[in-house]
VOMI-533748 format. One record per residue (C-alpha): residue number from 1; x, y, z. Coordinates in steps of 0.02 Angstrom, whole numbers, plus 50000, padded with zeros to 5 digits. Layout:
% VOMI-533748
[NUM [X Y Z]]
...
//
This chain:
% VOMI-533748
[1 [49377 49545 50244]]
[2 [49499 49537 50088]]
[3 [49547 49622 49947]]
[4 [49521 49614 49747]]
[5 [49592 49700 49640]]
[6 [49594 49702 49423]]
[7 [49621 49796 49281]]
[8 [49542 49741 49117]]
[9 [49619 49823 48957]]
[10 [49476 49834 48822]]
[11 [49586 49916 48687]]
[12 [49701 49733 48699]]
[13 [49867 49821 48750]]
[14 [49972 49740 48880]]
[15 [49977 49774 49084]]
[16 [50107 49817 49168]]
[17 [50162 49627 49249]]
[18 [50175 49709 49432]]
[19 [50011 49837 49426]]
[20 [49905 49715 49505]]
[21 [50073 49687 49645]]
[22 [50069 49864 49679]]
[23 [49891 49855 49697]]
[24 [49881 49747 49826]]
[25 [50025 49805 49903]]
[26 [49922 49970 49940]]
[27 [49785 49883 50028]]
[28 [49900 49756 50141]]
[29 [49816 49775 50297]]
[30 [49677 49685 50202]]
[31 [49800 49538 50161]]
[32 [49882 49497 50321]]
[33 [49896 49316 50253]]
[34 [49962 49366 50108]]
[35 [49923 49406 49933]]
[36 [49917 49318 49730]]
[37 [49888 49399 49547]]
[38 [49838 49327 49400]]
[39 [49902 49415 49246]]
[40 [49869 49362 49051]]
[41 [49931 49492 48937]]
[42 [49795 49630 48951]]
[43 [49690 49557 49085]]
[44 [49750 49570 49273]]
[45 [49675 49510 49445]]
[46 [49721 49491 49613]]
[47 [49665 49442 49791]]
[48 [49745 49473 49958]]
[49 [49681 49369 50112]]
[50 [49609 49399 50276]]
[51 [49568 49251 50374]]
[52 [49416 49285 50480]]
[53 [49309 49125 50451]]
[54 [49357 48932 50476]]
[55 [49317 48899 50298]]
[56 [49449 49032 50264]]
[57 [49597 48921 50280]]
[58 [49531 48828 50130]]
[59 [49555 48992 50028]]
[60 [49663 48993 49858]]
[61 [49616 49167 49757]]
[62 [49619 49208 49624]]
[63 [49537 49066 49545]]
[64 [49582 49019 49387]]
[65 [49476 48875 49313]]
[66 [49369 48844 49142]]
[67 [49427 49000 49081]]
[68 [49365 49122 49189]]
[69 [49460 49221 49330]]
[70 [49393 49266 49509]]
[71 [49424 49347 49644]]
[72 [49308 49402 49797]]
[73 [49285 49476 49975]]
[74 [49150 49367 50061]]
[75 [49072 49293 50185]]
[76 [48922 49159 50117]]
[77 [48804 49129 50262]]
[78 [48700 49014 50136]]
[79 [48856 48898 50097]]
[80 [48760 48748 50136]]
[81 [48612 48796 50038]]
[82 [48695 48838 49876]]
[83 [48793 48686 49896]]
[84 [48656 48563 49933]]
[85 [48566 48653 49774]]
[86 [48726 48624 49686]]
[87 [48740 48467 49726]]
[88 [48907 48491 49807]]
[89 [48988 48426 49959]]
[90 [49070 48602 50044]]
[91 [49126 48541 50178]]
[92 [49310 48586 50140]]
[93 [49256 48716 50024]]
[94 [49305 48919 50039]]
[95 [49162 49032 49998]]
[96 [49247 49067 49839]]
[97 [49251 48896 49772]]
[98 [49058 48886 49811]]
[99 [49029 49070 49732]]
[100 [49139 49005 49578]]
[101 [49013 48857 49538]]
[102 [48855 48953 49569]]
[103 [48911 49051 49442]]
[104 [48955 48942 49333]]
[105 [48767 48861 49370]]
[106 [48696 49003 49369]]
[107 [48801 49148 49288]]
[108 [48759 49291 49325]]
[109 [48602 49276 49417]]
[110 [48694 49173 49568]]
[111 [48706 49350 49647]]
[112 [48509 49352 49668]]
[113 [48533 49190 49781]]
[114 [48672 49241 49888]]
[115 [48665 49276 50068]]
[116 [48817 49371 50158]]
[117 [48929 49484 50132]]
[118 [49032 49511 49951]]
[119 [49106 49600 49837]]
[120 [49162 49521 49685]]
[121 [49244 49528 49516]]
[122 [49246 49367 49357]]
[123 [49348 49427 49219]]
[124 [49313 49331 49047]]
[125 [49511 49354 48976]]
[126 [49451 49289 48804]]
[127 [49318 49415 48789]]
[128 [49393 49553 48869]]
[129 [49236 49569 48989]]
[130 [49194 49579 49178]]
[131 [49085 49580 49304]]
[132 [49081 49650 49483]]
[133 [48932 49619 49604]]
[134 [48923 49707 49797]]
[135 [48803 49624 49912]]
[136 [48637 49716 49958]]
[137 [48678 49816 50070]]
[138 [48859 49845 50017]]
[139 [48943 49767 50178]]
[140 [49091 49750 50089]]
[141 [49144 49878 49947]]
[142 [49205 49890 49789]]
[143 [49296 50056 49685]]
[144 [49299 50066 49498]]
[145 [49376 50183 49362]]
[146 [49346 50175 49186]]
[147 [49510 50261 49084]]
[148 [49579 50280 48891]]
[149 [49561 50087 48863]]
[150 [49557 49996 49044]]
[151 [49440 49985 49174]]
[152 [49531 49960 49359]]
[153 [49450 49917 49505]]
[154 [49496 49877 49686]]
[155 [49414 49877 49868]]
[156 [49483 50022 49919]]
[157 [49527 50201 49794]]
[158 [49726 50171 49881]]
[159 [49727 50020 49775]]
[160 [49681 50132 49606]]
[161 [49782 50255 49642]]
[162 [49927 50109 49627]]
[163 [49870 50113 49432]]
[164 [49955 50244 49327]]
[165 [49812 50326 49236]]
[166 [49699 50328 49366]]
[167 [49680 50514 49414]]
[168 [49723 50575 49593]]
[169 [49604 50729 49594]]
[170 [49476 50762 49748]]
[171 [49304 50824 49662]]
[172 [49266 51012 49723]]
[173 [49068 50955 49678]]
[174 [49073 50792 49778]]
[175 [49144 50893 49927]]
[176 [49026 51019 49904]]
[177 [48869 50913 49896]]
[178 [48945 50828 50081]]
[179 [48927 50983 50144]]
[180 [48767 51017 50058]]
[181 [48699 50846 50106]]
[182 [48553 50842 49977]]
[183 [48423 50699 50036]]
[184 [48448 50606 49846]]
[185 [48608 50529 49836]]
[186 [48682 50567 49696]]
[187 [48823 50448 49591]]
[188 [48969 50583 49694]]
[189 [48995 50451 49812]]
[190 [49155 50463 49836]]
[191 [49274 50639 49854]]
[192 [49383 50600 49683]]
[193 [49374 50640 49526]]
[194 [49354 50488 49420]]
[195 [49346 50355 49548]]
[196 [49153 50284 49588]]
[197 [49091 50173 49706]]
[198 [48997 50008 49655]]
[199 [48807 50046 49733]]
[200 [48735 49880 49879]]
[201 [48632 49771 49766]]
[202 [48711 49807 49594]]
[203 [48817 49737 49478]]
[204 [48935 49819 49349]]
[205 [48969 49735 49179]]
[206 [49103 49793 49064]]
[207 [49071 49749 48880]]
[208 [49199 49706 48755]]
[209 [49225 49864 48674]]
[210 [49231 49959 48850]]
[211 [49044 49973 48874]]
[212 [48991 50001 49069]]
[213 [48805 49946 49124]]
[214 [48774 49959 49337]]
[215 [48630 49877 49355]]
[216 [48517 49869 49515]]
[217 [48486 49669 49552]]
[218 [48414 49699 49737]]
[219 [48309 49856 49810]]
[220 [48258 49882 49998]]
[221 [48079 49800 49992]]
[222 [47962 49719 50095]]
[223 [47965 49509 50075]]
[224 [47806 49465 50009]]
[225 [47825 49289 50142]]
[226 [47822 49410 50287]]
[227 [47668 49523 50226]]
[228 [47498 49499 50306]]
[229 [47527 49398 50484]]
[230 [47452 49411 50655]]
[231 [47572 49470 50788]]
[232 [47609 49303 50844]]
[233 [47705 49259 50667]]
[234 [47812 49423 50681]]
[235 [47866 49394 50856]]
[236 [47920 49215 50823]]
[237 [47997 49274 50625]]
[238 [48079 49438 50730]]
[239 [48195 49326 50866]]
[240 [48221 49186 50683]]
[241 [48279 49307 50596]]
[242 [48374 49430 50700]]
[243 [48463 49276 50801]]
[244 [48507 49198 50621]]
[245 [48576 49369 50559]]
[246 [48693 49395 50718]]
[247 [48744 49208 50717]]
[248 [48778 49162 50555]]
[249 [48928 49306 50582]]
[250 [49015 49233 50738]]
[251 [48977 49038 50737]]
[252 [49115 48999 50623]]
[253 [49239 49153 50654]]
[254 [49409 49085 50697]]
[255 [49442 49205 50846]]
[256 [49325 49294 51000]]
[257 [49230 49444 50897]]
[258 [49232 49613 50949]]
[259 [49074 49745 50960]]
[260 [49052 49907 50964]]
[261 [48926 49915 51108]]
[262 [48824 50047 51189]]
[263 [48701 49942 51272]]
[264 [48541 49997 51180]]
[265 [48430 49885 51078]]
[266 [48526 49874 50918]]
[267 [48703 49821 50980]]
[268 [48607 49748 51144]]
[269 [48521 49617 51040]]
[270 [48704 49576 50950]]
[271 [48776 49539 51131]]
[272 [48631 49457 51198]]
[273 [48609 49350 51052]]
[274 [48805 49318 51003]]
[275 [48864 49309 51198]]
[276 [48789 49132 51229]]
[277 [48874 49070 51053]]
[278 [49018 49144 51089]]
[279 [49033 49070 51276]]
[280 [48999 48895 51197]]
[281 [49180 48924 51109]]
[282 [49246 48939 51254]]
[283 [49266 49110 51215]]
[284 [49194 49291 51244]]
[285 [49130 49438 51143]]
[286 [49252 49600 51172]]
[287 [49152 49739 51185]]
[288 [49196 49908 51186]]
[289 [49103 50038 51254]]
[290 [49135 50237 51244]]
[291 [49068 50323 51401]]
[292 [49093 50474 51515]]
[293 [49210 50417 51668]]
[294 [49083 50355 51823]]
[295 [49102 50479 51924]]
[296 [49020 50609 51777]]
[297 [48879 50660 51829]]
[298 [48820 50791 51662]]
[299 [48654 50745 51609]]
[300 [48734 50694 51440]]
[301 [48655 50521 51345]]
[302 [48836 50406 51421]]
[303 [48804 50248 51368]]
[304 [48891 50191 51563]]
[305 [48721 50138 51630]]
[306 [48648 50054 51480]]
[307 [48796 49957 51439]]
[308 [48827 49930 51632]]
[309 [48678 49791 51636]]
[310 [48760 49692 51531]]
[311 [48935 49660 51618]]
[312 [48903 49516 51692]]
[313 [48805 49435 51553]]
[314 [48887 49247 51472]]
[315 [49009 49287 51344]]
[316 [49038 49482 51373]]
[317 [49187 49549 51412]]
[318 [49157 49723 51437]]
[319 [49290 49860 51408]]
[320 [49284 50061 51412]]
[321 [49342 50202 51318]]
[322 [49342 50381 51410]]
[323 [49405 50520 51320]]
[324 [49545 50626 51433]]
[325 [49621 50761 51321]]
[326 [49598 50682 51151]]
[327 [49509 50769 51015]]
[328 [49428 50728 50840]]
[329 [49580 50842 50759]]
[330 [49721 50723 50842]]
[331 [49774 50615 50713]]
[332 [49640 50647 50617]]
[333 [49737 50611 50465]]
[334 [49749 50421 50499]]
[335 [49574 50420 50509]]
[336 [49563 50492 50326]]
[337 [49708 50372 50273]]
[338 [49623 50215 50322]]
[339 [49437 50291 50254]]
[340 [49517 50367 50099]]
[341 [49364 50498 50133]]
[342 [49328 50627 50290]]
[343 [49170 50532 50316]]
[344 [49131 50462 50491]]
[345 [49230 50629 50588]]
[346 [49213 50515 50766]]
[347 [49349 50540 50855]]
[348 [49312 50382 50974]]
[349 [49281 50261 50829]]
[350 [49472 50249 50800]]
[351 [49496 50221 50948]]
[352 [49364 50093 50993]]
[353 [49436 49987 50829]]
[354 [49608 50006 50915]]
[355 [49549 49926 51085]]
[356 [49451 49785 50958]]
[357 [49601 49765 50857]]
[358 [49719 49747 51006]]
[359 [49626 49596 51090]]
[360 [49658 49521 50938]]
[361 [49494 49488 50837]]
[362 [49484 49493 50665]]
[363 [49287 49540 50661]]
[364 [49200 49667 50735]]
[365 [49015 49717 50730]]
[366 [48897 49853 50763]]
[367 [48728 49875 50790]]
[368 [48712 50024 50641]]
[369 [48533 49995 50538]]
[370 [48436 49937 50680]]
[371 [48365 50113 50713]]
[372 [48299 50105 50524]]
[373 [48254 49901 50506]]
[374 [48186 49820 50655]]
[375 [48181 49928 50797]]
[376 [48140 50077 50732]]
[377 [48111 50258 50794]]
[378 [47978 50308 50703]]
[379 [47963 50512 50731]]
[380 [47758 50549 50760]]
[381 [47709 50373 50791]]
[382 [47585 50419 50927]]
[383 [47485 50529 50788]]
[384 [47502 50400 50666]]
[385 [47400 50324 50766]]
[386 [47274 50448 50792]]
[387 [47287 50470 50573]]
[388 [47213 50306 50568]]
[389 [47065 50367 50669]]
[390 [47087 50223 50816]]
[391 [47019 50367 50914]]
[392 [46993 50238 51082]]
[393 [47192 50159 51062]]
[394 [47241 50345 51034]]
[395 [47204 50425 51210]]
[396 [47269 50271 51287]]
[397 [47436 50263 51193]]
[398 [47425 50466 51214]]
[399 [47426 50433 51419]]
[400 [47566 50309 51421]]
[401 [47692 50420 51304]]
[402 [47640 50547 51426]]
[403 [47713 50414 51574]]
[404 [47838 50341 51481]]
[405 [47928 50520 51434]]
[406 [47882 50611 51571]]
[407 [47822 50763 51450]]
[408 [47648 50857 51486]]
[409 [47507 50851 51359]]
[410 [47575 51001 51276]]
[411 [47738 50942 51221]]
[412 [47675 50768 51194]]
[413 [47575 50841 51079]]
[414 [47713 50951 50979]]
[415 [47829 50802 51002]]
[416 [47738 50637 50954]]
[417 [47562 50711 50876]]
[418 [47580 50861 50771]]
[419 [47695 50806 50639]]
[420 [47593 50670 50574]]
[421 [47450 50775 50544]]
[422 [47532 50930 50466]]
[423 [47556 50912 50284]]
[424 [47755 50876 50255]]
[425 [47748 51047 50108]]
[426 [47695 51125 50272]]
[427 [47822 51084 50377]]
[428 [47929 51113 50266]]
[429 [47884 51286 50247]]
[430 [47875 51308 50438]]
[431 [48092 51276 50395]]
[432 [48095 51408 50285]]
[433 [48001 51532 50422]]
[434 [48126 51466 50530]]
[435 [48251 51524 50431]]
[436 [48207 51687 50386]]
[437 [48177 51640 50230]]
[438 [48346 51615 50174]]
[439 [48374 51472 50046]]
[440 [48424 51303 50137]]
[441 [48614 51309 50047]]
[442 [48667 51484 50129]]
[443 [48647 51394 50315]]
[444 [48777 51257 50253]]
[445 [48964 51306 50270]]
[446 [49004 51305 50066]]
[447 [49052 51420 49962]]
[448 [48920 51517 49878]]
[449 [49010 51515 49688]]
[450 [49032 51332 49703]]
[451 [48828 51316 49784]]
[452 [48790 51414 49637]]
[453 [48875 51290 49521]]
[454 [48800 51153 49587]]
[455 [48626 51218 49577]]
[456 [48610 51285 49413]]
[457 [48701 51159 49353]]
[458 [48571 51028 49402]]
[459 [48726 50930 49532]]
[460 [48600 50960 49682]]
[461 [48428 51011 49698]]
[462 [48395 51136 49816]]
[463 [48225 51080 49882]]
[464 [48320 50928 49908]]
[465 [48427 50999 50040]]
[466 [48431 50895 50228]]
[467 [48350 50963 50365]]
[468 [48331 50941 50542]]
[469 [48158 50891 50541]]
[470 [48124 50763 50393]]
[471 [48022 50850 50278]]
[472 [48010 50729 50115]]
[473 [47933 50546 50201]]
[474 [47861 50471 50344]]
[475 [47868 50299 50410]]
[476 [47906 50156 50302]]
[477 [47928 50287 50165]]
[478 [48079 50370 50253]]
[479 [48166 50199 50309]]
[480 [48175 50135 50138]]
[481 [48227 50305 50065]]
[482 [48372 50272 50220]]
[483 [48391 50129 50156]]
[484 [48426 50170 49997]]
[485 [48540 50300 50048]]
[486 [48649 50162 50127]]
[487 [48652 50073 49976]]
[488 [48719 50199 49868]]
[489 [48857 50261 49992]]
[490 [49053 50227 49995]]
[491 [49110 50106 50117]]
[492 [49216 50227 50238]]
[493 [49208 50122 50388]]
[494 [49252 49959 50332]]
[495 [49417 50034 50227]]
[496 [49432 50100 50403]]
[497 [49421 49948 50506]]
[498 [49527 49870 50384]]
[499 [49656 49986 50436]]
[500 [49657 49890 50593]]
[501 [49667 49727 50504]]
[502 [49476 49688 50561]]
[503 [49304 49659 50437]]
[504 [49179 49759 50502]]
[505 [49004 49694 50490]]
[506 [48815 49740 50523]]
[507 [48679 49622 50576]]
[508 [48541 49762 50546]]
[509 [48601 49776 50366]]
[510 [48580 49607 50333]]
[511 [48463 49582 50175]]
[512 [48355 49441 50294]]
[513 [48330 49585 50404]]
[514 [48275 49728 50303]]
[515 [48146 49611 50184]]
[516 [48061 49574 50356]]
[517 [48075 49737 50423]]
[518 [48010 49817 50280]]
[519 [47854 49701 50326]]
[520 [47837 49745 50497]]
[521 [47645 49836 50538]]
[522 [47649 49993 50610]]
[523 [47530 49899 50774]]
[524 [47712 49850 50826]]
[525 [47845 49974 50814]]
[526 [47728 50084 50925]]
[527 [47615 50026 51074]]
[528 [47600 50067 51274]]
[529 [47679 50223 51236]]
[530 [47848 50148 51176]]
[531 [47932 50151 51028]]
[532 [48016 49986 50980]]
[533 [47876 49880 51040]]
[534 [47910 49694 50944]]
[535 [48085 49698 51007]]
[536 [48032 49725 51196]]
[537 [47914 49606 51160]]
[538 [48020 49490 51058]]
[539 [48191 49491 51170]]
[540 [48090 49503 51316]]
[541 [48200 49354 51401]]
[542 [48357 49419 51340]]
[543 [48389 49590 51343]]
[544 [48409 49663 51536]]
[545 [48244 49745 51614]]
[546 [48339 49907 51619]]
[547 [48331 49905 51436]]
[548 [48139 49832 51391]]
[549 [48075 49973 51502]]
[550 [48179 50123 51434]]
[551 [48109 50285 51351]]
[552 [48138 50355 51181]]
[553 [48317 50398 51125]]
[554 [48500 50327 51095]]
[555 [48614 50354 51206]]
[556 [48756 50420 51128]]
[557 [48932 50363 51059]]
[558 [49016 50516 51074]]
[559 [48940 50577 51248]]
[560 [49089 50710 51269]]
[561 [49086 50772 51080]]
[562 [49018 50959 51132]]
[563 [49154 50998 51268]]
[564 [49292 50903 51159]]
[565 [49234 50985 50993]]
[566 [49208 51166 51070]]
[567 [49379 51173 51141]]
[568 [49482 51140 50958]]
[569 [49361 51176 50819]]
[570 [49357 51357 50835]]
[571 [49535 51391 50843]]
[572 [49549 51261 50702]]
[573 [49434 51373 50604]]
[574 [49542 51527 50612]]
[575 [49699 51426 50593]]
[576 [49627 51351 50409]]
[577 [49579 51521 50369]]
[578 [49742 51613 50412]]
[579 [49832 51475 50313]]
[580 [49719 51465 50164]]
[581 [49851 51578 50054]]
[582 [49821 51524 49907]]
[583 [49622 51503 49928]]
[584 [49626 51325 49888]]
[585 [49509 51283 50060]]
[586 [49385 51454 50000]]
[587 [49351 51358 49818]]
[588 [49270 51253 49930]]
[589 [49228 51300 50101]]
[590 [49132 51476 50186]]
[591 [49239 51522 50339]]
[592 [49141 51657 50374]]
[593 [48968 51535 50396]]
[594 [49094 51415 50496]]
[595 [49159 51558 50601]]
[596 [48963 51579 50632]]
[597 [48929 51405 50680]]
[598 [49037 51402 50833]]
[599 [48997 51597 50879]]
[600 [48946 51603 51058]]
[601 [48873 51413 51062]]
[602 [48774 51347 51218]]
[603 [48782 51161 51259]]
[604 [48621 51160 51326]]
[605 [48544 51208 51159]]
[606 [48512 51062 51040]]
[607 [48529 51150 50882]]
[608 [48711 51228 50941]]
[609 [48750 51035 50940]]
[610 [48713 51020 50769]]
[611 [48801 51169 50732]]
[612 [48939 51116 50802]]
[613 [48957 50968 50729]]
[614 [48927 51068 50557]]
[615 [49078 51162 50582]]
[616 [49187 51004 50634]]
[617 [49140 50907 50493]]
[618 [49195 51084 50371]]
[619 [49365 51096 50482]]
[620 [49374 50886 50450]]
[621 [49336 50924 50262]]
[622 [49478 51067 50257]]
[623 [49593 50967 50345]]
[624 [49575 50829 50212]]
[625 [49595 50911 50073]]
[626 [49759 51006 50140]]
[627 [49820 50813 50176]]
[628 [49773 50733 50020]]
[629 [49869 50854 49914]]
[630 [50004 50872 50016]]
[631 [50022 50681 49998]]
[632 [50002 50696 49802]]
[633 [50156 50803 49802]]
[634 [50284 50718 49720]]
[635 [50160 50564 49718]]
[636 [50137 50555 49541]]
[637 [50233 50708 49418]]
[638 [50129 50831 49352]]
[639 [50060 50787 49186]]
[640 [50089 50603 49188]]
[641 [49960 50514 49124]]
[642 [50045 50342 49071]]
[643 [49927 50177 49051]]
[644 [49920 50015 49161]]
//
């Protein structure tokens, strides 16, 4: 992971020399190695370096050749590819140099053929135009603003805010649709005013006289090459593709990765596939694992056991996290410095990039999107089944859930059954029984005059509106509207890991992954009473026993979140309240539907878990805002408005 940064003046006045400097400068835990800027009168551009690959060391951004300028955060995994199709020898080649003649070959349709993670920017200085492209899935990320004249962008809103002109205003409708959480994203996707986030799988062109076209180039679909096989083909394409996607990120990294690890089948697969590659180095995966201590006996999901199996696997070296006294309100605003947002309100992911960080790797992966691509968790599979009127495969597969869970036929039935038959408009309207009737919005923690706003004003749609129970898609239908989802949002937890001087990365958002995925038949994600069913069947000789013959569920990455949560956000509630002179948190925020959140919870209720973590993620959202204009105090004078 690097950074880019630019500003392109399309009204021909000159930068400011050092704005790109500054730039930069903001973002330097991106650029350990250092960073360089281009500048040329109205047109500026800049790249700081993070050497995480061997092919990094060849590395010389911005480049500056046949007049065009780039810069770019990437990772090719296709490098040989493209340069066999350029007719190139890369062997001493960064990515960048590669990118720079496939676009040159290709313009801009080389971003259709790329396969890694990017984020990129080619500035035109004669013209006065650019480009930026973000990879599919948008791995890596890339912040824009469009202002009187310019257009700025950088990886991370810290590096815009390093531009005068670029406003330093959070967006009371883009905090209120968080806490809203409408199903559609909407283009809110990050918390300031002015300041957008390039969508996975787009590309943004800036036109002479300051025109902006995003454009989608990529959308989460099914591969037509994968569509139509026996189960044979998606067994063998499953361990191809899977094993390509997880080593194509650690063959050539320069140091021993680290992974977030739980020991389930999404990170499982990572280790089991990457520890063997790893060992070959000479070296070993760090991964760390957040558990309750051994000796914790609640019946909470701890990862311990899971994760356990794998500690004396080749290549693992397996290291814990158990919370003592900390809490997701300690420090809390680091966490929102290195995000710039008040997503992601874990209080163990800090940590668990701290303990990567500190064994000194400079990538670290997770097994996020496997849930949604490969090995998923489809809710109602078993009456999918029965949908399709396999009447014979359905009381078998009915008798093994019943084995495999444990449940009677009763709550098999409400659990894995009913749902797929009901009609989702039904369903939904079972929610609003279950609600009294109240509108979705008035359960959600924001203030009504701003809720109003939003819906009348068209911002969110009210039928829209989450809910526990998915009530808008099934199946393939609700993992590509996931997918989609990811594509449009902010990247909060890479600006976060880059905090900690590490690129964060995600084999089950790989674009190799998801095309097959998306081509996957529902006769394998769901047989012998077991979700997950081509993985088992596919990693079958790598993953542990313990694992191939679990039940449903994840165990969980914050096993201790109720007790930690329950013993600071309620007193946290009434502190923000007390404090809130001025009513700047009540613009945004309805104490008295937080103050009901946390009012007499249970932990051995589900839905006072969800409640619960409701009301943190309003006391993180509070917090945030009281830190993010307390550090624009005396940041920037009121008023000033000067350009780049």
């Amino acid at each position: 992971m690097s950074a880019i940064a630019g500003i392109v003046r399309f009204d021909g006045a000159a930068i400011d020399s050092r704005a790109i400097d500054r730039m930069l400068a903001a973002m330097a835990p991106r650029g350990p190695e250092g960073g360089n800027a281009v500048t040329l009168d109205c047109i500026g551009i800049g790249h700081a370096l993070m050497r995480v690959n061997l092919e990094d060391w060849h590395e010389a951004q911005p480049i500056a050749e046949d007049g065009l300028l780039l810069a770019a955060d990437l990772r090719l995994d296709n490098r040989d590819a493209l340069a066999s199709d350029l007719g190139i020898d890369a062997t001493e080649m960064a990515d960048s140099a590669i990118l720079f003649a496939a676009w040159r070959r290709w313009g801009a349709g080389c971003v259709d053929r790329l396969i890694g993670d990017f984020a990129f920017a080619v500035i035109d200085p004669a013209a006065r135009t650019l480009l930026l492209a973000r990879d599919p899935l948008g791995q890596r990320g890339v912040y824009w603003h469009c202002g009187d004249g310019f257009l700025a962008f950088a990886s991370e809103p810290k590096g815009l805010w390093a531009v005068d002109g670029v406003p330093r205003r959070l967006s009371d409708a883009a905090m209120g649709k968080r806490l809203l959480s409408p199903v559609d994203p909407g283009p809110e996707t990050t918390l300031f005013e002015g300041i957008e986030s390039l969508p996975g799988g787009a590309t943004l062109r800036l036109g002479e006289g300051g025109q902006v076209v995003v454009e989608r180039y990529w959308v989460p679909h099914a591969a037509a090459c994968h569509v139509g096989h026996d189960d044979a083909y998606y067994v063998e394409t499953y361990r191809r593709i899977v094993a390509e996607a997880v080593e194509c990120r650690v063959r050539r990294a320069m140091r021993a990765p680290a992974l977030l690890f739980s020991g389930g089948f999404d990170s499982g697969s990572i280790a089991a596939i990457a520890g063997p590659i790893v060992a070959a180095q000479g070296r070993r995966i760090v991964a760390v694992c957040s558990a309750l201590a051994e000796d914790d006996v609640r019946p909470a999901r701890s990862a311990r056991a899971a994760a356990g199996a794998f500690a004396d696997r080749e290549g693992i070296d397996l290291r814990w996290f158990v919370r003592r006294d900390e809490t997701v309100l300690d420090d809390i605003e680091a966490l929102f410095a290195g995000a710039d947002d008040c997503a992601g309100i874990s209080h163990v992911r800090p940590h668990l990039f701290a303990m990567a960080a500190a064994s000194g790797a400079r990538l670290v992966m997770d097994g996020h999107g496997g849930d949604y691509t490969v090995n998923p968790r489809d809710a109602w599979a078993l009456g999918r089944v029965l949908r399709r009127g396999d009447v014979r495969r359905f009381v078998r597969e009915f008798r093994l859930r019943m084995a495999v869970t444990g449940l009677g036929p009763v709550r098999t039935v409400r659990n894995d059954v009913l749902g797929a038959l009901l009609p989702l408009r039904l369903i939904s309207w079972q929610q609003v029984v279950r609600r009294r009737f109240l509108p979705a919005w008035r359960l959600r923690a924001i203030a009504p005059a701003l809720a109003r706003v939003l819906m009348t004003t068209g911002g969110v749609d009210a039928g829209r509106l989450r809910q526990p129970m998915p009530v808008h898609a099934r199946w393939e239908a609700l993992r590509r509207h996931r997918l989609h989802r990811i594509t449009c949002a902010a990247p909060a937890m890479t600006n976060l890991a880059g905090r900690y001087g590490m690129d964060l990365t995600r084999p089950f958002h790989d674009r190799r992954v998801v095309e097959f995925a998306l081509a996957i038949p529902a006769r394998l994600t769901f047989r012998d009473g077991r979700d997950r069913y081509l993985a088992r069947i596919a990693l079958a000789g790598l993953l542990p026993p313990r694992l191939l013959a679990s039940g449903p569920g994840n165990d969980a990455e914050e096993p201790d979140f109720f007790r930690m949560a329950a013993t600071v956000v309620p007193d946290a509630i009434r502190s923000l309240r007390a404090g809130d002179n001025a009513g700047r948190l009540a613009r945004v925020l309805d104490f008295d539907r937080l103050a009901d959140e946390v009012a007499d919870i249970d932990e051995s209720r589900l839905g006072d878990h969800r409640a619960l973590y409701r009301a943190t993620f309003g006391v993180a959202l509070a917090r945030f805002i009281l830190w993010f204009e307390r550090r624009n105090d005396g940041a920037i004078p009121a008023g000033r408005n000067q350009e780049p």
